[in-house]
C-alpha atoms as a printed R data frame, in Angstrom:
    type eleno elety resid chain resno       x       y       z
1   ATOM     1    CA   UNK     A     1  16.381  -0.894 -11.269
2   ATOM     2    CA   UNK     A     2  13.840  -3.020  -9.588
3   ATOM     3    CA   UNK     A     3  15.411  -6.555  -8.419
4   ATOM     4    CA   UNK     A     4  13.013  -9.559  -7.244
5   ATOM     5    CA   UNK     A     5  13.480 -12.805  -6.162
6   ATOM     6    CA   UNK     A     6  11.299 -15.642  -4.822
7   ATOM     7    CA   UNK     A     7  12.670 -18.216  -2.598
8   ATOM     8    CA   UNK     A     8  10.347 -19.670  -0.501
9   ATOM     9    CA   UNK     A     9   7.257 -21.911  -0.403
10  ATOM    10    CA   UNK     A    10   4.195 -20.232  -1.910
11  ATOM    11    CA   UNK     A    11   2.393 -21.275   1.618
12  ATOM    12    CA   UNK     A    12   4.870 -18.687   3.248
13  ATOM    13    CA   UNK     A    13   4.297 -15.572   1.052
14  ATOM    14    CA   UNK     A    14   2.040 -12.412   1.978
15  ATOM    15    CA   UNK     A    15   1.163  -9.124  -0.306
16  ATOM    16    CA   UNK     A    16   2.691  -6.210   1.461
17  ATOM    17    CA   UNK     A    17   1.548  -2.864   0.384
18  ATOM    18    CA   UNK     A    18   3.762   0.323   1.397
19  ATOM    19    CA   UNK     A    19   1.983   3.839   0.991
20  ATOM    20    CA   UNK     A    20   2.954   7.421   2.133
21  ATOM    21    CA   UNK     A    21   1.637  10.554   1.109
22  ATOM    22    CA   UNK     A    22   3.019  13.836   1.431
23  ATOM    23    CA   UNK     A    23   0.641  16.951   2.905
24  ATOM    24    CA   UNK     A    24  -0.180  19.725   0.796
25  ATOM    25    CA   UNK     A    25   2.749  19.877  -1.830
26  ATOM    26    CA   UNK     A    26   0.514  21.397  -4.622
27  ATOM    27    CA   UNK     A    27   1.706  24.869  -5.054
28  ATOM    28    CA   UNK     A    28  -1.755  26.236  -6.491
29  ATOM    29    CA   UNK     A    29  -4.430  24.077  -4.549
30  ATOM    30    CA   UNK     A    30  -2.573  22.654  -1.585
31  ATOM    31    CA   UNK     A    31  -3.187  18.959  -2.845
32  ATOM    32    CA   UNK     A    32  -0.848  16.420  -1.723
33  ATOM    33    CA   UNK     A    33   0.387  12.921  -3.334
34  ATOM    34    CA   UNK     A    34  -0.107   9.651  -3.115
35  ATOM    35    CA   UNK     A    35   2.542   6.735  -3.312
36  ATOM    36    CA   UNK     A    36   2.355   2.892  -3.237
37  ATOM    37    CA   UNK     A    37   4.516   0.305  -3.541
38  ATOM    38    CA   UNK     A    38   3.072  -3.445  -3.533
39  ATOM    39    CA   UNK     A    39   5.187  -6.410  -3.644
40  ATOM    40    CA   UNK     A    40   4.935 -10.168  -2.472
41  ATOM    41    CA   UNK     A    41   7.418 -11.286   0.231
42  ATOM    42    CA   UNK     A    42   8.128 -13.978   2.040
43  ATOM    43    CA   UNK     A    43  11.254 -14.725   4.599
44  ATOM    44    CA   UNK     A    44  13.511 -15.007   2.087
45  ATOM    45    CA   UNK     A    45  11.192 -13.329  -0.735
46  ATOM    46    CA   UNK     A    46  10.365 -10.137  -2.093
47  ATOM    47    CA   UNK     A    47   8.670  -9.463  -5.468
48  ATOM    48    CA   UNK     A    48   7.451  -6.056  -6.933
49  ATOM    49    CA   UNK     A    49   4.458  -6.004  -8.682
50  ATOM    50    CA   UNK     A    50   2.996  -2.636  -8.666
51  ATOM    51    CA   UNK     A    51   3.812   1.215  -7.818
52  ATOM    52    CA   UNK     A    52   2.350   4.409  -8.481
53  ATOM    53    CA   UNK     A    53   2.116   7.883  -7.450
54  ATOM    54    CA   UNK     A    54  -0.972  10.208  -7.917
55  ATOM    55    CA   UNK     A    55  -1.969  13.704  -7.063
56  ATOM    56    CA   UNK     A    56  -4.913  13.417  -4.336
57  ATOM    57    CA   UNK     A    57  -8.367  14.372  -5.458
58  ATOM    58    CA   UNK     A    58  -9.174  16.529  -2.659
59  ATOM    59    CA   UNK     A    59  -7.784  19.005   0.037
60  ATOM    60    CA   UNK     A    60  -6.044  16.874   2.917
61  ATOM    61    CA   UNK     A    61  -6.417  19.011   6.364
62  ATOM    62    CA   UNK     A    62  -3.340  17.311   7.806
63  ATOM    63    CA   UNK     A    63  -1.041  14.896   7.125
64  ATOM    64    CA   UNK     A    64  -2.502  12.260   8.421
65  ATOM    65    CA   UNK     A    65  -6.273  13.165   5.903
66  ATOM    66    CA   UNK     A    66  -3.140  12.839   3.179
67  ATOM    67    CA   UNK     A    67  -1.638   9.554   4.761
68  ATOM    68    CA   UNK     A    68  -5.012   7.531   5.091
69  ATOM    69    CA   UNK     A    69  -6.208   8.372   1.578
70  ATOM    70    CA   UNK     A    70  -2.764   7.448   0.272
71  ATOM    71    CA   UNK     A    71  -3.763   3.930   2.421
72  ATOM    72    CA   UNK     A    72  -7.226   3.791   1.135
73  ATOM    73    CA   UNK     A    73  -6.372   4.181  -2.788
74  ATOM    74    CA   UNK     A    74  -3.446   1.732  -2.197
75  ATOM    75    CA   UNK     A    75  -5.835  -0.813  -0.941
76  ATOM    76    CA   UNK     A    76  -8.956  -0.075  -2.920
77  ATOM    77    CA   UNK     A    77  -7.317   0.319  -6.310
78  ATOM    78    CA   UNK     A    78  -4.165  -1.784  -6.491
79  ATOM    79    CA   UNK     A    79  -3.875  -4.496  -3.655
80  ATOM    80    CA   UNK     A    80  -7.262  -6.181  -3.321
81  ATOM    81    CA   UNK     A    81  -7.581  -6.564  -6.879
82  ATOM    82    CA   UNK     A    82  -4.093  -7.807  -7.225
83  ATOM    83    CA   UNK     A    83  -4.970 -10.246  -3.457
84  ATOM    84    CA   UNK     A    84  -7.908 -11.257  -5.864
85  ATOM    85    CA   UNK     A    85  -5.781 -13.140  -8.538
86  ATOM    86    CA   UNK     A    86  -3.159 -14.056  -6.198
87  ATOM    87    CA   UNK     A    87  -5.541 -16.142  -4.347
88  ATOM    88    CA   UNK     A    88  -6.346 -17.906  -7.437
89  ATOM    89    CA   UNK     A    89  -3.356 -18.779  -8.750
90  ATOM    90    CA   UNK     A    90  -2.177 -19.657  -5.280
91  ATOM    91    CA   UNK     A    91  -5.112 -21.664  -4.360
92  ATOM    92    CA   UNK     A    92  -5.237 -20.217  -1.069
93  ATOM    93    CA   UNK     A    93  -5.887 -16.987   0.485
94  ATOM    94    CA   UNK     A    94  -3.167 -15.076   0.992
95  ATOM    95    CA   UNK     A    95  -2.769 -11.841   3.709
96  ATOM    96    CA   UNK     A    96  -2.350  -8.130   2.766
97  ATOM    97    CA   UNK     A    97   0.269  -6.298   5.646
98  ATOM    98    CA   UNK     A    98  -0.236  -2.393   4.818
99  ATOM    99    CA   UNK     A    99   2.767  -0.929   6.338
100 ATOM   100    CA   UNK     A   100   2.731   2.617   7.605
101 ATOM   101    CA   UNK     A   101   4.915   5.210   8.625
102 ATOM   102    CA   UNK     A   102   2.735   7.442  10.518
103 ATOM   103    CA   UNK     A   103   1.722   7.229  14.023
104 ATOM   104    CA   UNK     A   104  -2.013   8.384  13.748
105 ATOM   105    CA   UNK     A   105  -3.231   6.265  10.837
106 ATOM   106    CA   UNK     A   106  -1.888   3.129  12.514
107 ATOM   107    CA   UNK     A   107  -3.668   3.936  15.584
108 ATOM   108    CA   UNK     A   108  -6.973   4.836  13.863
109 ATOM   109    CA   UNK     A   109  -6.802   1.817  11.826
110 ATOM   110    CA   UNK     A   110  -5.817  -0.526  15.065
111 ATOM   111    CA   UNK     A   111  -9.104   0.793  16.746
112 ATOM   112    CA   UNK     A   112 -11.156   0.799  13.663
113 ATOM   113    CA   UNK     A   113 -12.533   4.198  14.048
């Protein structure tokens, strides 16, 4: 069971989107999964509004290939869309923290490469 609550201003509230990915769980093609979790939270906040899980579309080399296209669909397909309407019924715009469990992927995203 999911369990939300909102108790703070809506000037204090951010999107946070949580992804992972495992590397090469297919048993036939070696194609890993994608996960995402994206919820609005606050200091004393924290709201689901979306989750999924999805096979990958391609081969990831290495777990960190799985871990940034579990980031990228995340981004692309659930939480800008969803940062989209928040902003309008918000009146403001309001920041997306991706959180990330992987070493490599928050290093390459840090430095932009």
């Amino acid at each position: 069971m999911l369990e939300g609550h909102i108790r703070d201003d809506p000037s204090a509230l951010h999107l946070s989107l949580y992804t992972d990915a495992d590397h090469a769980s297919g048993i036939e093609d070696a194609k890993s999964t994608s996960g995402m979790f994206l919820t609005l939270e606050g200091p004393d906040s924290f709201w689901p509004l979306c989750w999924g899980s999805k096979r990958q579309g391609a081969t990831a080399r290495s777990t960190c290939e799985a871990e940034i296209i579990s980031l990228d669909s995340g981004v692309v397909g659930e939480a800008v869309p969803v940062q989209d309407l928040v902003d309008l019924v918000l009146n403001r715009p309001i920041s997306l923290v991706c959180q990330q469990d992987n070493a490599s992927v928050i290093q390459i995203v840090h430095r932009g490469i």
